[in-house]
C-alpha positions in Angstrom: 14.4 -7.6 -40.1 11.8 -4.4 -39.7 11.4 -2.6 -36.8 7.8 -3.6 -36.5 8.3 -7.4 -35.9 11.6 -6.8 -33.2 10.1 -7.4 -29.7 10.7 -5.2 -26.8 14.5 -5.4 -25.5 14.0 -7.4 -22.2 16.4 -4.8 -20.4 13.5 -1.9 -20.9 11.0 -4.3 -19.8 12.6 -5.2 -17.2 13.1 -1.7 -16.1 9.6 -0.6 -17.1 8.6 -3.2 -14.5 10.5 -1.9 -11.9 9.1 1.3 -12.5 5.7 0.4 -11.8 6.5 -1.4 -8.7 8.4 1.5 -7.1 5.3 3.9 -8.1 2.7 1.2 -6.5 4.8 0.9 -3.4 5.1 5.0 -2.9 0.9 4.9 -3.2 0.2 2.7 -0.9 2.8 4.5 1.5 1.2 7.2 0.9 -2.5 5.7 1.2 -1.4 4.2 4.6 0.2 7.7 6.0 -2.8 9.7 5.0 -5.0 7.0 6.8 -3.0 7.3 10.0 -2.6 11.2 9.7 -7.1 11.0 9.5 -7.6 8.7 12.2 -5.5 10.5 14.9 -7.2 13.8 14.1 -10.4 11.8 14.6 -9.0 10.5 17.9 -8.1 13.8 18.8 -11.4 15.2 17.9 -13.1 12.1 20.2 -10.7 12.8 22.9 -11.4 16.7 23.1 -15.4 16.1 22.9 -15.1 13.4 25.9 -13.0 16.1 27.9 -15.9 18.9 27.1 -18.4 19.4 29.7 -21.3 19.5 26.7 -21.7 16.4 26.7 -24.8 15.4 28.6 -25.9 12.0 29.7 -28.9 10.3 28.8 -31.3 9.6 31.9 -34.2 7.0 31.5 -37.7 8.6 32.6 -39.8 6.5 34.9 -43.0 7.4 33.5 -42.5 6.5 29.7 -39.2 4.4 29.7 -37.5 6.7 26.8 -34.6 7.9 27.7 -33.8 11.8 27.8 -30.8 14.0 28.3 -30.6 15.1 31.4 
């Protein structure tokens, strides 16, 4: 028998399998902590604008409608 026509030993396949799933797994792990890590600094971020005293409030004008800050 040649070495060309032997198929892969089931054992490496196997193992080549499990390989890939333990490398797809530590991704998404790592997908979903980097996504959590983002949105609380966004939160944060919110939170510190809506504490700020910059923020002004829009006020509607009587004489057009639009509404301005103010």
């Amino acid at each position: 028998m040649n070495q060309k026509d032997r198929p892969m030993p089931p054992l490496i396949a196997f193992a080549g399998t499990l390989g890939a799933l333990a490398v797809v797994r530590w991704v998404y792990r790592t997908a979903v902590q980097i996504n959590r890590e983002l949105e609380e600094a966004r939160l944060a971020r919110v939170a510190e604008a809506a504490r700020s005293s910059d923020i002004q409030t829009l006020r509607r004008d009587p004489v057009t409608g639009a509404y301005r800050p103010g």
